[in-house]
C-alpha positions as CSV (number, residue, x, y, z in Angstrom):
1,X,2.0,7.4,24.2
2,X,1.4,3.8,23.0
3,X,0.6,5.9,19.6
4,X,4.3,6.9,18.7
5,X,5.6,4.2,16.6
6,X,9.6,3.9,17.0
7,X,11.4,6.1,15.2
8,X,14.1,4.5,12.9
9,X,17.6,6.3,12.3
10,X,16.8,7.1,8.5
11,X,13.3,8.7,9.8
12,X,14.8,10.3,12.5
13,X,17.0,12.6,10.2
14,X,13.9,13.1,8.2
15,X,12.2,14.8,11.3
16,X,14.7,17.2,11.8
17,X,14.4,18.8,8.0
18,X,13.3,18.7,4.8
19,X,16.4,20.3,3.5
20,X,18.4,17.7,5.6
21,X,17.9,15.0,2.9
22,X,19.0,17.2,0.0
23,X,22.1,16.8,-1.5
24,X,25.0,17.4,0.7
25,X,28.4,15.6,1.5
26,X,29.9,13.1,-1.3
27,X,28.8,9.6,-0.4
28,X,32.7,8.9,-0.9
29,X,33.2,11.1,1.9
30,X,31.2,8.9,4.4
31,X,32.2,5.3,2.9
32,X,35.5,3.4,2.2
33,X,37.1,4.4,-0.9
34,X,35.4,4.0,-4.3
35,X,36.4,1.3,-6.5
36,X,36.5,1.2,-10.4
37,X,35.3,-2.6,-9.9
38,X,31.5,-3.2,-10.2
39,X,28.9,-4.5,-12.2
40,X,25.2,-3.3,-13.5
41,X,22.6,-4.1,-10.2
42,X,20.0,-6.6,-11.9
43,X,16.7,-4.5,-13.5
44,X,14.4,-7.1,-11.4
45,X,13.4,-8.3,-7.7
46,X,12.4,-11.6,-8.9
47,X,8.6,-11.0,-8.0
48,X,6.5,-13.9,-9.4
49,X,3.0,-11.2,-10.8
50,X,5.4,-8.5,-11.9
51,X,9.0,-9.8,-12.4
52,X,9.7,-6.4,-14.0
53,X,9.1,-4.6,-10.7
54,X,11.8,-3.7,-8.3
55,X,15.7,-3.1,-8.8
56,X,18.7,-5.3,-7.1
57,X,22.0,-4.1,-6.0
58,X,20.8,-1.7,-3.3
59,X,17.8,-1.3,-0.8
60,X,16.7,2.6,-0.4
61,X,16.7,3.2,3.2
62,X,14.9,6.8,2.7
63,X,13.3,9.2,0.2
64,X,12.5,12.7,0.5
65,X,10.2,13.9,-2.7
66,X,9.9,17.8,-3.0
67,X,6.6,18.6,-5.1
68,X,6.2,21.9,-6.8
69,X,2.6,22.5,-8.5
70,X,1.3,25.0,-11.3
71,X,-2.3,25.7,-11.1
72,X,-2.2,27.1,-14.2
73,X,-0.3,24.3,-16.2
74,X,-0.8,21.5,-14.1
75,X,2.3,20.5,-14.3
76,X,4.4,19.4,-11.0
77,X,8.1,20.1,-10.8
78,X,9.8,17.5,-8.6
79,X,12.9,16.6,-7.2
80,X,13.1,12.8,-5.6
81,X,16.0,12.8,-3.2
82,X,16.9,8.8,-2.4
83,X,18.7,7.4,0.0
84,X,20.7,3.6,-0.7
85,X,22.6,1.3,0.7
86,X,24.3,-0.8,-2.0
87,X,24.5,-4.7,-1.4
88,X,27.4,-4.8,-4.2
89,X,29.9,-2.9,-6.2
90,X,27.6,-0.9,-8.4
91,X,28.9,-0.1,-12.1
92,X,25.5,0.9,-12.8
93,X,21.8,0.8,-11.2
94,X,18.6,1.5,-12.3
95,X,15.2,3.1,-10.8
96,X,11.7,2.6,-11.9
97,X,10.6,5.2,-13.3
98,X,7.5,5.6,-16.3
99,X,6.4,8.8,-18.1
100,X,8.6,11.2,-16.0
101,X,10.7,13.7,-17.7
102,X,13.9,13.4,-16.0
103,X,16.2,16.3,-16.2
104,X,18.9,15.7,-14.2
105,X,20.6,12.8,-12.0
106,X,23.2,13.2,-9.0
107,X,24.7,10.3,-7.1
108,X,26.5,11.4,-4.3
109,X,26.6,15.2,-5.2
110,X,28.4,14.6,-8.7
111,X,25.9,14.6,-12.1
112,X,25.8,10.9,-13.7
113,X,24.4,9.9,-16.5
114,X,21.4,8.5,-17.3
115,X,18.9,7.0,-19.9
116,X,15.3,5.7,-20.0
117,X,14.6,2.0,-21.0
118,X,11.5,0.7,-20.9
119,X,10.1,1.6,-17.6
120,X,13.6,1.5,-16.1
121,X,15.7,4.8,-15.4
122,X,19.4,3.4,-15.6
123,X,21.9,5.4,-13.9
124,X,25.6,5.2,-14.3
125,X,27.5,7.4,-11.8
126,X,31.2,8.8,-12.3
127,X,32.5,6.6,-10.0
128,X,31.6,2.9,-8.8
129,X,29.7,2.9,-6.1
130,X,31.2,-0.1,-3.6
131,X,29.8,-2.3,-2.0
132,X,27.9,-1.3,1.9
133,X,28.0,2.2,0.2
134,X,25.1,5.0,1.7
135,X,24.9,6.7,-1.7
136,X,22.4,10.2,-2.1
137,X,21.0,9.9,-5.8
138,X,18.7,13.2,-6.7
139,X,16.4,12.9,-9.4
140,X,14.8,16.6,-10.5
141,X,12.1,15.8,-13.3
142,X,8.8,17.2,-13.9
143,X,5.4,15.2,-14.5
144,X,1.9,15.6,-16.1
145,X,-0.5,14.0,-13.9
146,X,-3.3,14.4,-17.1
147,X,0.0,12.2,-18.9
148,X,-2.0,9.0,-20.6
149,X,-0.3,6.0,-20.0
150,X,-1.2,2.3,-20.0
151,X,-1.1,2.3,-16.4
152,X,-0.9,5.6,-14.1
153,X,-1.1,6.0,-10.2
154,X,-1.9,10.0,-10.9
155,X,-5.8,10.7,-10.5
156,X,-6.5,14.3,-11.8
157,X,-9.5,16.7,-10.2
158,X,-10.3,20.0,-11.1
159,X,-8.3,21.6,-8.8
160,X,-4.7,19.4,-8.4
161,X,-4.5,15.5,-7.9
162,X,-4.2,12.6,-6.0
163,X,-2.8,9.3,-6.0
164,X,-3.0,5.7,-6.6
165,X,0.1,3.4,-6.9
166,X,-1.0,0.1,-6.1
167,X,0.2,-2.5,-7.2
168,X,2.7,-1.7,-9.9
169,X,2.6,2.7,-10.6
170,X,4.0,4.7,-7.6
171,X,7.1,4.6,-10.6
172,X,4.9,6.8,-12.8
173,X,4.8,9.5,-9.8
174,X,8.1,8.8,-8.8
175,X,11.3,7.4,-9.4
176,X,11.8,4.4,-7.0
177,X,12.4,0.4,-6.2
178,X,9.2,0.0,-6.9
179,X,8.3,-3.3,-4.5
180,X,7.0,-4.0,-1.2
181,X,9.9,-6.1,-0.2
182,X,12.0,-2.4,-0.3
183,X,10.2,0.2,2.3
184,X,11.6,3.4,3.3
185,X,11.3,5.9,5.4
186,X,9.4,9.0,3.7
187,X,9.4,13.1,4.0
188,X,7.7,15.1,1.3
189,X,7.9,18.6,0.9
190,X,4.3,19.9,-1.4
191,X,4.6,23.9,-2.7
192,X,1.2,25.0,-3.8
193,X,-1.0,28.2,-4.9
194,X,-3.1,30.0,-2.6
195,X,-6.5,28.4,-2.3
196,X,-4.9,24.8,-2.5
197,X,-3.3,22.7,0.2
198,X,-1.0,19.6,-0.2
199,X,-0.9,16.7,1.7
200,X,0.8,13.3,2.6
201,X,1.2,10.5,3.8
202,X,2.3,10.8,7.5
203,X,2.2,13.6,10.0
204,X,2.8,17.7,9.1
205,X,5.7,19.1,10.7
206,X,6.2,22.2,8.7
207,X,4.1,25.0,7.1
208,X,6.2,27.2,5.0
209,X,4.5,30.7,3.6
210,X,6.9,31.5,0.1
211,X,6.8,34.2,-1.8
212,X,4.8,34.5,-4.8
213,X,1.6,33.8,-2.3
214,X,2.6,30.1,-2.2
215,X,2.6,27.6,0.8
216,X,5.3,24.7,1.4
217,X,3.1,21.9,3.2
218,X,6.5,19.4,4.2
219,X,4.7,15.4,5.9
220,X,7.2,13.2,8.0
221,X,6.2,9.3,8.1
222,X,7.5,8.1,11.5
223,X,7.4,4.4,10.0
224,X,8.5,2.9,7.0
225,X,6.2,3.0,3.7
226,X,6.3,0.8,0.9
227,X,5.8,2.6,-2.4
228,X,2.6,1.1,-3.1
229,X,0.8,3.0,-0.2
230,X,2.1,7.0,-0.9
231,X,-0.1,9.1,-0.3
232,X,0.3,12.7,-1.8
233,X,-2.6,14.8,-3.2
234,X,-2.8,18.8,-3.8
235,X,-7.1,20.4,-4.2
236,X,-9.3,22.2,-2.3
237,X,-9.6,21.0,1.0
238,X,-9.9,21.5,4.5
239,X,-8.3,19.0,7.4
240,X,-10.3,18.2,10.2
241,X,-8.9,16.5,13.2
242,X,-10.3,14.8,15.5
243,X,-9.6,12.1,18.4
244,X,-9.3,8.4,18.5
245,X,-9.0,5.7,21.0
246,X,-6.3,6.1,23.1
247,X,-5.3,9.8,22.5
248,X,-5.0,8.2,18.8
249,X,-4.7,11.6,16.2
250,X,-7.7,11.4,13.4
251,X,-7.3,13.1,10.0
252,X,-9.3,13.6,7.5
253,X,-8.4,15.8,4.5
254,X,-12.4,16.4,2.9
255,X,-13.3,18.7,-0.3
256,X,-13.8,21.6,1.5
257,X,-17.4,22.2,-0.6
258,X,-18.5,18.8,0.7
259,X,-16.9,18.8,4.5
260,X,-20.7,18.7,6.2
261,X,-21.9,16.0,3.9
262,X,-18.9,13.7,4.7
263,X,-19.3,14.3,8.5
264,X,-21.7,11.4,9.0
265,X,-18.8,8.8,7.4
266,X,-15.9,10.4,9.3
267,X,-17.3,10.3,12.7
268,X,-17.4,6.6,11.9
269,X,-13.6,6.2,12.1
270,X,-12.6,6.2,16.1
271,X,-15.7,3.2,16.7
272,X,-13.9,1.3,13.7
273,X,-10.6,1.6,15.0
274,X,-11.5,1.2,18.7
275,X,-13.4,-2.5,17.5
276,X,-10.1,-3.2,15.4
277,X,-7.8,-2.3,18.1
278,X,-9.3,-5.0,20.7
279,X,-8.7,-7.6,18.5
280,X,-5.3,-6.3,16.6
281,X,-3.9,-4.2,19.2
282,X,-2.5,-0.6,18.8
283,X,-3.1,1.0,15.7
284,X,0.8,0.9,14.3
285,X,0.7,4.3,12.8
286,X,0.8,8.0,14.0
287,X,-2.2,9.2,12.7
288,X,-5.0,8.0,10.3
289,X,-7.8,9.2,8.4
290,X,-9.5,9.1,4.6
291,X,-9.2,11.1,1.5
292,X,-12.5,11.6,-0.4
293,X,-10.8,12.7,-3.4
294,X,-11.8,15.9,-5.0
295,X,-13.7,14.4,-8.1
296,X,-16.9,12.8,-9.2
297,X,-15.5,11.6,-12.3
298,X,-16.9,8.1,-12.6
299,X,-13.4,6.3,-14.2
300,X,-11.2,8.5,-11.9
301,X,-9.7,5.3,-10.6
302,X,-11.7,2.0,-10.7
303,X,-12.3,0.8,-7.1
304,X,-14.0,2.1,-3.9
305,X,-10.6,3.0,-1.6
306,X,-7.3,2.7,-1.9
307,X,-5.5,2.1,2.1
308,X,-2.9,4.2,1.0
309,X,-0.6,4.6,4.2
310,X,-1.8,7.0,7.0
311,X,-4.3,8.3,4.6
312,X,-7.3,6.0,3.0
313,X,-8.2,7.2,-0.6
314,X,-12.0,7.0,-1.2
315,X,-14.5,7.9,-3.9
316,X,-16.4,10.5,-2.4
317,X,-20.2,9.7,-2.9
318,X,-19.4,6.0,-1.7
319,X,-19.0,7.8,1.6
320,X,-22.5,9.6,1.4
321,X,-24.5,6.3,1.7
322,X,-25.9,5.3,5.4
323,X,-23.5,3.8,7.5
324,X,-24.7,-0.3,6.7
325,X,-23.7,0.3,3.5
326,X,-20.3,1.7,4.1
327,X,-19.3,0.7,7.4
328,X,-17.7,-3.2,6.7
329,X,-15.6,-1.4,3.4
330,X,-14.5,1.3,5.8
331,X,-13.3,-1.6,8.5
332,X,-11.6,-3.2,5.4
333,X,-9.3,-0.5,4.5
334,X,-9.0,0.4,8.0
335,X,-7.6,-3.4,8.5
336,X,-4.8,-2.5,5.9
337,X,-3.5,-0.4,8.6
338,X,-1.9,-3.9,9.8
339,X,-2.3,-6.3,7.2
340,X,-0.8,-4.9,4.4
341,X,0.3,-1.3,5.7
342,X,2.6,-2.1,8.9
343,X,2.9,-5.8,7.1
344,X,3.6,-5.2,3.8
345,X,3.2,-8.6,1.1
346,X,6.8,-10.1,0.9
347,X,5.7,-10.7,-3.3
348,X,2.5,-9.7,-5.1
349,X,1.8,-13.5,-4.8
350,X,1.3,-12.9,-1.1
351,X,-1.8,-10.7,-1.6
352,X,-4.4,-12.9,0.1
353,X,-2.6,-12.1,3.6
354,X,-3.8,-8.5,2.9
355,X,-6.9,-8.8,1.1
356,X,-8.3,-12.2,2.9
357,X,-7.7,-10.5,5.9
358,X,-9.3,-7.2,5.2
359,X,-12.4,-8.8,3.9
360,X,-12.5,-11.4,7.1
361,X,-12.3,-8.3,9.8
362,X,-15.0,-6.5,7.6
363,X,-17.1,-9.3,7.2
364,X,-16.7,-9.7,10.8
365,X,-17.7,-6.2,11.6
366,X,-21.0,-6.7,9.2
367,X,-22.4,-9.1,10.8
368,X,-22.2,-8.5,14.4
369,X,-24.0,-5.7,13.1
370,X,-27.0,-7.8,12.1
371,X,-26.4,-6.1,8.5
372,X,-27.5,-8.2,5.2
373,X,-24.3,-8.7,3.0
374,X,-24.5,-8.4,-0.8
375,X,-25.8,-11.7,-1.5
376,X,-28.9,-11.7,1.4
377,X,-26.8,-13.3,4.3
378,X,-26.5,-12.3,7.5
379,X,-23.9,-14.3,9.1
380,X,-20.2,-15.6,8.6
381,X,-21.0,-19.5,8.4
382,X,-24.0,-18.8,5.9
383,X,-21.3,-16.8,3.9
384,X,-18.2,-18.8,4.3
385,X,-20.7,-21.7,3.0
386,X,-21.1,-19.8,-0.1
387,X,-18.1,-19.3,-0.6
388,X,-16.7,-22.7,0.4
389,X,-19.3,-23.9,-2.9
390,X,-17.5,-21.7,-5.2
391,X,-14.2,-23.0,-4.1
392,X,-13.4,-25.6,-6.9
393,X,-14.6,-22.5,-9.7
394,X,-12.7,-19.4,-8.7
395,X,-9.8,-21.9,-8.0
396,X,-10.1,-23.0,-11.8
397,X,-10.7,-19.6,-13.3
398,X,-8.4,-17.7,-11.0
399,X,-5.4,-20.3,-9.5
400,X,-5.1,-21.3,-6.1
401,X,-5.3,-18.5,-3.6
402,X,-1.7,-17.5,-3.1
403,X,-0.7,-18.5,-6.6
404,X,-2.1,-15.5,-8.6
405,X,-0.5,-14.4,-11.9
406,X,-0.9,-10.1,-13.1
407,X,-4.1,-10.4,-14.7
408,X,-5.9,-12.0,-11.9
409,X,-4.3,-10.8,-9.3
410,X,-7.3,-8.7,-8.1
411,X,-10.2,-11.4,-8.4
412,X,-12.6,-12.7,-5.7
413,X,-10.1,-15.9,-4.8
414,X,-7.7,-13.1,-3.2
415,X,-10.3,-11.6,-1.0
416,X,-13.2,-13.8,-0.2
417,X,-11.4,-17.0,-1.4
418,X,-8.9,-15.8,1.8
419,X,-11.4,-15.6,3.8
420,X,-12.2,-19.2,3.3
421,X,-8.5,-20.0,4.1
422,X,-8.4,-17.5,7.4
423,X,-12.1,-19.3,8.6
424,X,-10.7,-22.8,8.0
425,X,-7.4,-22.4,10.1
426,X,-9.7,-20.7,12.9
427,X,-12.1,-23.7,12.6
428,X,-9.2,-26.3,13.0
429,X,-7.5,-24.3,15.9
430,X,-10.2,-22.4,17.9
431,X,-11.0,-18.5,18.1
432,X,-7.9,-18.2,21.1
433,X,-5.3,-19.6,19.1
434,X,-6.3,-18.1,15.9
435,X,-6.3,-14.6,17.8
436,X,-2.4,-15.6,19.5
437,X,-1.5,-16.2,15.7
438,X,-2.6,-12.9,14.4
439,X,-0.8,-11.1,16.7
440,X,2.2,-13.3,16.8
441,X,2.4,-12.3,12.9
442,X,1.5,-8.6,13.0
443,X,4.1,-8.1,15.8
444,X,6.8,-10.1,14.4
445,X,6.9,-8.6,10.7
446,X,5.7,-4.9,12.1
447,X,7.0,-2.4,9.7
448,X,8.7,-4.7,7.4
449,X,7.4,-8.0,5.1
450,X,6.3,-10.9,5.1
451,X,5.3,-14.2,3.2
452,X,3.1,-16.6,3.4
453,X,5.6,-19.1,4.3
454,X,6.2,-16.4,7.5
455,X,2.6,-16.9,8.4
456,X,2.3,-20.9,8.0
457,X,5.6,-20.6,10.2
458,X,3.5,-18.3,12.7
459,X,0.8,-20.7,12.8
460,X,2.5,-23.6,13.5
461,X,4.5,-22.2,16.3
462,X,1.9,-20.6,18.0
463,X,-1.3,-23.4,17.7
464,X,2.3,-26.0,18.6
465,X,1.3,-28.2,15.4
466,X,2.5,-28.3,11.9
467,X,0.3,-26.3,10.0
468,X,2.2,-26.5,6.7
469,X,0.2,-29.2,5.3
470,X,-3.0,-27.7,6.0
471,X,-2.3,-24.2,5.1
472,X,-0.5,-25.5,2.0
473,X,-4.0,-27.6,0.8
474,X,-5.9,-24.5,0.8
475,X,-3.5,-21.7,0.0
476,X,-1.9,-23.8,-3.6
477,X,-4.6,-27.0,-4.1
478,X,-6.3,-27.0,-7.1
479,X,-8.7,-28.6,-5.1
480,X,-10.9,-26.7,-2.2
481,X,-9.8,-29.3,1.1
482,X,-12.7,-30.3,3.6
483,X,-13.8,-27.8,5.8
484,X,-12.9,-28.6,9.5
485,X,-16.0,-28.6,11.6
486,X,-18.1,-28.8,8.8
487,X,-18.4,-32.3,7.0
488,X,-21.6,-31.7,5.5
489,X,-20.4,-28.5,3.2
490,X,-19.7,-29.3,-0.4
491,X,-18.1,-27.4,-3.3
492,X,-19.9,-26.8,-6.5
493,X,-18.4,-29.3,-9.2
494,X,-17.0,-27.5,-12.2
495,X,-18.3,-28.8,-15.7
496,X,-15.8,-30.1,-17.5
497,X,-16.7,-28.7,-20.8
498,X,-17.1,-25.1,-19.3
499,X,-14.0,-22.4,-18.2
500,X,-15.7,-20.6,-16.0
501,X,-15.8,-17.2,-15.9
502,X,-13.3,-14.7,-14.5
503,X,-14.1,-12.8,-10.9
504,X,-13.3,-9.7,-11.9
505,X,-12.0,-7.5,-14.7
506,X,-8.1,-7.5,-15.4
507,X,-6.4,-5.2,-13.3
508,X,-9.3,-3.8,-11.4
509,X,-10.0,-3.6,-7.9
510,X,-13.0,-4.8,-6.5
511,X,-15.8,-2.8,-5.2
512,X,-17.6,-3.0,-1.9
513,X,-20.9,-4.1,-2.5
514,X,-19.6,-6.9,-4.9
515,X,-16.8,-8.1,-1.9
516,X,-18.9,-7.4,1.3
């Protein structure tokens, strides 16, 4: 079926077991001969919003995390099993890692040593690991998910968790490269109480009854995740499935107390995909479906939903509203699937391509709808008008649109300000063309990532003109260009004795009524 996504060879030998990706042969035993040369893999992946992110010297090809949880202490017992491929001779490397208590490291069956810097976890194994190695490093800690830190992807409820790693925490859950430029295939393996069920990211492919009156829940992801998007969450709740377009497998894992409340907002999900699809193509994953996490606390994160991969993390009650009000922030995340998801951001400074594109598909969405957006309008030339006049502001207090730094990473200019970008090139080239360049992109960076300099390059080729000075005008000017089609809009001149205000709060993510 058009719906099974190609399986790559680290994913394959996922499928086959959990167990497969524990521990087993000495990498030595597969690669050439281990060398006492090396040096330390650099603690960085360069990224321009969080240059402390990320680890060189190796890309992980596959990681297998086996989650064990206490009702009664709430404590999780983990094992992270990872999978490299060095890219030199490794004296030393280091994971990501942040409020985990490690217990033991193995790289390629044999205990190393280890220590925790920072927010780095720096292994030294007992040999050098050469260069073009496929190492197995296991990583058994345990974790607090209630653990206050100064930034967290964990989001207690009453009766387990869920999470939230984007952009920078899926290391406080984890150990792992944590950046987008490094996805891996993913298994997970979730041991929980009676009464409780775990889930994950990707498809179930084992149920396991353990003594003890405990239940082994083990998810295989048939495409690549990027650690930012993991989905894993243990409570009270009940999966409903249901069809989408296309023989297209719907999840949804719902409190089970509120399952008939929810119904309304789930049965939304195959129109939303079905609209999507016609102008995206295929949905590129196995399965999808939304997480009304099992908590009305109001700070349990700070934003509406999280398009964590397969498996959309929302605030329940945002879900209980009638569908005008939810349906355009349901079509966002749902765009993620592609723009974001499949296409992951080559840097954190390529966020727009994610964000622009999820607010320009749910904007879309709203107003064929004939439904009145957040500020009154009800169409995309009255909005992108409005937003075209805030142009010269949001690019003063929040940088060009694909120049952001950490603290404004998540304001306006990243969603609606790339919105303005995405309207301007489909001004200057026509609806056709701007459709062949959307798919052009999504198909040629599927399951990997890319740049903006990947999507001027997909624009140019595909409209047959240089697009580079154009896109480059609006995407790093600290001035908002002329609208193509429209030489009577005009941008909003920004007093010179006046810093205008921010868009949103430092490090939080916007909510729908204020972006839709």
């Amino acid at each position: 079926m058009r719906y099974r996504t190609r399986v790559t060879a680290p994913a394959a030998a996922l499928l086959g077991t959990a167990a497969a990706l524990t521990v087993g042969s000495p990498a030595h035993a597969q690669t050439p001969a281990l060398r006492s040369e090396g040096t330390p893999g650099a603690e960085t992946l360069g990224d321009p919003v969080f240059p402390a992110l990320g680890n060189d010297g190796y890309r992980v090809t596959a990681y297998h995390l086996d989650f064990s949880y206490d009702a009664t202490t709430q404590l999780v017992e983990a094992t992270a099993t990872l999978t490299l491929s060095t890219t030199q001779a490794l004296s030393r490397f280091s994971l990501d890692s942040l409020g985990l208590d490690i217990h033991a490291v193995r790289v390629g069956g044999r205990p190393a040593t280890f220590e925790q810097v920072d927010e780095k976890l720096r292994v030294t194994p007992a040999r050098t690991l050469p260069e073009q190695a496929r190492v197995t490093v296991c990583v058994e800690y345990s974790a607090d998910p209630r653990k206050t830190l100064a930034h967290t992807a964990w989001v207690p409820t009453p009766d387990g968790f869920a999470v939230c790693p984007q952009p920078d925490s899926a290391h406080t859950v984890f150990p792992c490269n944590d950046h987008p430029l490094d996805k891996a295939a993913f298994s997970f393996r979730i041991t929980v109480p009676a009464g409780l069920r775990g889930v994950a990211s990707g498809s179930l492919v084992r149920t396991e009854s353990l003594d003890g009156d405990r239940t082994a829940y083990t998810y295989v992801s048939r495409s690549p995740i990027a650690t930012e998007l993991v989905q894993i969450t243990v409570g009270d709740y009940v999966v409903k499935d249901r069809q989408g377009p296309n023989g297209l497998p719907l999840r949804d894992v719902v409190p089970t107390a509120r399952a008939a409340a929810l119904e309304p907002a789930l049965a939304l999900t195959p129109g939303l995909v079905q609209w999507l699809e016609q102008r995206l193509g295929a949905f590129p994953f196995e399965t999808y479906g939304l997480l009304p996490c099992n908590t009305d606390a109001a700070n349990a994160f700070d934003f509406t939903g999280l398009e964590t991969q397969t498996l959309t993390l929302y605030k329940p009650n945002f879900l209980l509203q009638a569908e005008k009000s939810i349906g355009s922030h349901m079509m966002h995340e749902l765009v993620h699937s592609w723009f974001g998801n499949s296409v992951s951001p080559a840097t954190w400074a390529d966020l727009w391509l994610n964000e622009g594109h999820a607010d320009f598909y749910g904007l879309l969405y709203r107003y064929e709808r004939g439904w009145t957006d957040s500020l009154g309008l009800t169409t995309m030339e009255a909005r992108m008008k409005d937003t075209y006049a805030r142009g010269d502001l949001w690019r003063k207090s929040s940088g060009p649109v694909a120049a952001p730094n950490a603290a404004n990473l998540f304001d306006s200019q990243r969603y609606l300000g790339g919105v303005l970008v995405l309207y301007a090139l489909r001004e200057l080239v026509g609806e056709d063309v701007f459709s062949r360049i959307e798919r052009t992109f999504l198909e040629r960076y599927r399951d990997s990532a890319a740049s903006t300099a990947n999507y001027i390059a997909v624009a140019s080729e595909v409209s047959g003109q240089d697009q580079s000075g154009f896109l480059t005008d609006w995407l790093y000017g600290t001035k908002t260009p002329r609208m193509p089609n429209h030489p009577d809009w005009t941008v909003t001149p920004v007093p010179s004795t006046l810093v205008a205000p921010r868009n949103r709060e430092p490090g939080h993510y916007p909510d729908s009524s204020a972006t839709l």
